[in-house]
DOBA-240817 format. One record per residue (C-alpha): residue in one letter; x, y, z. Coordinates in steps of 0.25 Angstrom, whole numbers, plus 5000, padded with zeros to 4 digits. Example, Ala and Ser with C-alpha at 12.3 -4.5 7.8 and 13.67 -1.06 7.14 Angstrom:
// DOBA-240817
A504949825031/S505549965029/
// end
This chain:
// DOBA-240817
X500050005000/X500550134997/X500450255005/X500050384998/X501050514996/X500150565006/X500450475017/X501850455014/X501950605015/X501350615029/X502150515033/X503350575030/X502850705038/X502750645049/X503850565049/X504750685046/X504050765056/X504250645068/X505650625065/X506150795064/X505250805077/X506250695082/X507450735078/X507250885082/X506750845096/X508250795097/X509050895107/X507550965109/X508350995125/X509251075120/X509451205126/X508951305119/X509751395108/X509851525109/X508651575098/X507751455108/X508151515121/X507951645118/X506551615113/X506251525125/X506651625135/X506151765128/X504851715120/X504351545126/X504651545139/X504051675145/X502751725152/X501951725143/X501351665129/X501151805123/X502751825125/X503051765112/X502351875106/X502852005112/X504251955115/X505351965105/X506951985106/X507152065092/X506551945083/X506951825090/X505551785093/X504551675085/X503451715091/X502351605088/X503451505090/X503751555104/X502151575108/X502151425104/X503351395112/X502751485124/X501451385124/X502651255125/X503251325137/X501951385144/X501551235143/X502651185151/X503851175139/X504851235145/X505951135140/X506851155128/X506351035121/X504751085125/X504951235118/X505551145105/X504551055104/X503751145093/X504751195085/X505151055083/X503651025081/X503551105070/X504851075064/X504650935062/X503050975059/X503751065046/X504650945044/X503450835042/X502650945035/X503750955026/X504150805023/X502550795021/X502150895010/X503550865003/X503150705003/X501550734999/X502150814987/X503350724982/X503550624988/X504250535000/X505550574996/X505350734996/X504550725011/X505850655016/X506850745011/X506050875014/X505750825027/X507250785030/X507850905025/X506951015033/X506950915046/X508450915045/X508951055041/X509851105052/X509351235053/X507951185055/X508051085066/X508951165072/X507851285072/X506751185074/X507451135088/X507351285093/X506451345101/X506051455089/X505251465080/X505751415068/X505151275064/X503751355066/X504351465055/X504651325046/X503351265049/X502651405046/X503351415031/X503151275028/X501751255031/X501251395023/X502051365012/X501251205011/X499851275015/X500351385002/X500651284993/X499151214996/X498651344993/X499151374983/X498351254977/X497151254982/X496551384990/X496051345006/X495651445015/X495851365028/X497451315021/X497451475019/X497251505033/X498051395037/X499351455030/X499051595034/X499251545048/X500451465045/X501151585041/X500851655051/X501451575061/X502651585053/X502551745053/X502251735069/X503351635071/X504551705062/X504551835054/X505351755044/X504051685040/X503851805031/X504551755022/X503951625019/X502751695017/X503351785007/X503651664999/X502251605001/X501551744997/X502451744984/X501951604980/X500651644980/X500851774973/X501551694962/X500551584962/X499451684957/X498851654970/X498751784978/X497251824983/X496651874995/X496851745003/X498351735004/X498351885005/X497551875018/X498451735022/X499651805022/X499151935029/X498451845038/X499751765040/X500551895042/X499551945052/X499451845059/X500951805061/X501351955062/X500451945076/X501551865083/X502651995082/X501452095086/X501952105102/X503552105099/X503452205085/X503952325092/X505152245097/X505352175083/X505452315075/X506352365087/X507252285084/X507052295069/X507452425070/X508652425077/X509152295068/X510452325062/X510452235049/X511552125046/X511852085032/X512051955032/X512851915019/X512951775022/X511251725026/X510951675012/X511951575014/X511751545031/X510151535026/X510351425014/X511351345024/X510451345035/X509151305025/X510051205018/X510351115028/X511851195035/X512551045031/X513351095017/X512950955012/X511550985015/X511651125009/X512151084997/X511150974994/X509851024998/X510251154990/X510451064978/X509150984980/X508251094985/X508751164974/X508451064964/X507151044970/X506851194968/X506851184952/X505851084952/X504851184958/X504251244945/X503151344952/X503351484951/X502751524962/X503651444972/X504751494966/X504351654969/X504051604982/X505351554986/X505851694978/X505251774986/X505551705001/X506951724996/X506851874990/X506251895006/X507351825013/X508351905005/X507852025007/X507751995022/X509251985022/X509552085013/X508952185024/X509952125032/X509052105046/X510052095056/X509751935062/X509651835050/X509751695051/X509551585043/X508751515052/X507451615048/X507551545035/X507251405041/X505651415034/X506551395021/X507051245024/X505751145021/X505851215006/X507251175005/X506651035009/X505451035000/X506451074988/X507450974990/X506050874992/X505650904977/X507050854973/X506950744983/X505850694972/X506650694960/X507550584962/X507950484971/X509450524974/X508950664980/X508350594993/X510050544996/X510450694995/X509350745004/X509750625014/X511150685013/X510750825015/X509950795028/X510950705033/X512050835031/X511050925039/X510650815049/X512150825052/X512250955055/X510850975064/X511350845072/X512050915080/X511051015086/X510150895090/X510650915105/X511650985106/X511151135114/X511351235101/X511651335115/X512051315129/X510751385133/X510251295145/X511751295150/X512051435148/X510651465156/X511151405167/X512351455168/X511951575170/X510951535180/X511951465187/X512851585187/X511551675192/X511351585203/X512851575209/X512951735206/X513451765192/X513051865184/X513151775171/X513051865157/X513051795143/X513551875130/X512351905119/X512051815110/X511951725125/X510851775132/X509751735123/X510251585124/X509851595140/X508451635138/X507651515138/X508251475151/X508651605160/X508651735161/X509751785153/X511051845159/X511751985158/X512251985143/X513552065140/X514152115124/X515052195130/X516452165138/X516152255150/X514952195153/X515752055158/X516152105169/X514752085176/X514851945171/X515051825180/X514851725168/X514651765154/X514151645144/X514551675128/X514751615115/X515951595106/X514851675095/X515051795106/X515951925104/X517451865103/X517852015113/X516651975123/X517151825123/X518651865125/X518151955136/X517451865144/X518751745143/X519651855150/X518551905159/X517951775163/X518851665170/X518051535165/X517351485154/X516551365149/X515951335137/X514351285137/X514251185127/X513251185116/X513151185101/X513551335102/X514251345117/X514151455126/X515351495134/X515351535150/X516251635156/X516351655171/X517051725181/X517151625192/X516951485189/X517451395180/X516151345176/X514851355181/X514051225185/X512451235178/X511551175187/X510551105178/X509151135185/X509651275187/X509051345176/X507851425171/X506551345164/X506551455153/X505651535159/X506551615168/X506651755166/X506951815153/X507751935149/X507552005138/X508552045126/X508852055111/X508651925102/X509151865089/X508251885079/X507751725075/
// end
């Protein structure tokens, strides 16, 4: 008995979706990196569940995603793995919807390797396993882009509504979410399709996701306006390796096979849809805003999987080159599987262990927002006078080379915190100080308040 494409497509969803929802749940009690923790401790774990909405450190909040979050924790998530149990949800969700739709429209062999490519892109997973909002921005572009596709064909008020609110949980989640949409409304346009109902969808959509920035806009163009632009020469290239798969191996073949899979789309209209996402993502760098990382681009990674999928079809030698591709970026994510990307949790209770013995712990800046999601954050010095009111200081080897060289001839002892990026402790008194493992804050402690990166 045979099974139809049908079955055998929803089967490969599923399946793709149990085993990403496994493999990412690997390492799920990490401590938390530094964007996670600042979130945790500034947006999820506070007061209240409006504080998503009228909190922001310049434009480091996901707002819908931290609501969502907020309700985990309210209800008793407090741990690392609880607050990224959803993003790896909806992950792993985008993964199987992927692997689904690619299998329902050509085949067995196209839902396994679009599947396999998006599940085990590094920057995905890596974004996936953080408590941010990312895999919701992925989920977001993917699923409109679907309902678009099935409208396209065949008008449906309710698919209508349905992908007016997509979007807007996109928008609400990541201002990048734009975008996509700028593609989406360009589709349209060429298809000969535009009328009053996408012209109400996507003001709807806008509406609707805009609504999540309301309480925080003041401090948004605040800071806007006091933005010094950075040119940033080399992003076109930092983007395509982060999309590609970062492995050079990887890179270089599902470049090739996404490429190949590109010419064989004859529809006009998807072509000046993809113009015109790329025509806004240039000119978003052009104006040179002054935090721009690859990582905002993540939306872009199911296509490269769907493209390479339509190769996948043509012939049977395309499915070893896509095993070799994802084994190449398997390689390179393995090692994040559970080793802390920070020393968060240990550099947190450090410097509660130096508070409660009578230290006055400081950390240098780009530190202090790794602390949030478990303590109150310490004194932060930039400047070399500002050590002396120092009993420990915690850096990084990515901090100023004068302040490092400062705080060796100041500071009598130093340890390293290990982790995937280590942090390094200089104290005044002892060697080393001994972290007490139930002494520590449960992420609710008391926040402080400070500039953000913009994620």
């Amino acid at each position: 008995m045979f099974l139809s494409r049908r079955t055998v497509a929803l089967g490969t969803g599923v399946l793709a979706f149990l085993a990403t929802a496994s493999f990412y749940a690997l390492g799920s009690g990490r401590s938390y990196d530094y964007d996670s923790s600042e979130s945790v401790g500034a947006f999820i774990a506070t007061p209240s569940l409006l504080d998503p909405f009228r909190r922001q450190l310049e434009f480091n909040n996901h707002p819908l995603f931290s609501f969502v979050d907020h309700v985990v924790y309210t209800m008793g998530g407090h741990s690392e793995a609880a607050l990224r149990a959803f993003p790896i949800t909806v992950a792993a969700l985008t993964v199987g919807i992927v692997g689904f739709w690619a299998a329902d429209r050509w085949g067995l062999p196209a839902g396994v390797a679009a599947s396999a490519i998006l599940a085990t892109n590094p920057t995905y997973a890596e974004l996936s396993r953080s408590v941010r909002g990312y895999s919701l921005l992925t989920f977001s572009a993917v699923v409109s882009t679907l309902l678009l596709a099935r409208l396209l064909m065949e008008r449906d008020r309710k698919v209508m509504i349905v992908y007016a609110v997509v979007v807007a949980v996109g928008i609400a989640t990541h201002l990048y979410a734009t975008f996509f949409l700028v593609g989406q409304i360009a589709v349209v346009v060429a298809a000969g399709k535009l009328n009053r109902a996408w012209l109400g969808a996507w003001l709807g959509s806008m509406l609707l996701g805009l609504v999540a920035y309301v309480g925080m806009a003041d401090r948004m163009l605040t800071s806007a306006a006091h933005e010094r632009g950075v040119f940033q020469p080399r992003f076109p290239a930092q983007a395509a390796h982060a999309i590609l798969g970062s492995s050079p191996l990887a890179i270089a073949l599902l470049a090739a096979l996404a490429l190949l899979g590109a010419t064989q789309i004859r529809r006009r209209e998807i072509a000046i849809g993809l113009g015109a996402t790329a025509a806004a993502i240039a000119m978003d760098w052009v104006s040179s805003p002054r935090d721009l990382y690859p990582r905002f681009l993540v939306w872009l990674i199911p296509g490269v999987a769907l493209f390479v999928a339509i190769t996948a079809t043509r012939s049977r030698l395309i499915l070893p080159l896509v095993g070799v591709a994802v084994i190449a970026m398997t390689e390179v994510d393995a090692r994040y599987w559970t080793t802390n990307p920070v020393p968060s949790l240990q550099a947190a209770r450090t410097v509660q262990d130096a508070r409660a013995d009578g230290d006055r712990p400081c950390v240098f800046p780009d530190i202090r927002g790794a602390l949030m999601g478990y303590t109150a954050t310490a004194r932060e010095v930039s400047t070399v006078g500002e050590l002396s009111r120092c009993g420990i200081v915690l850096g990084g080897s990515f901090d100023s080379p004068h302040l490092r060289s400062e705080a060796r001839e100041t500071f009598r002892y130093r340890w390293i915190l290990p982790a995937e990026t280590p942090y390094i402790v200089y104290s005044r008194e002892r060697p080393k100080i001994e972290v007490h493992p139930t002494r520590h804050a449960s992420g609710a402690a008391q926040r402080t308040s400070g500039d953000g990166r913009r994620q």
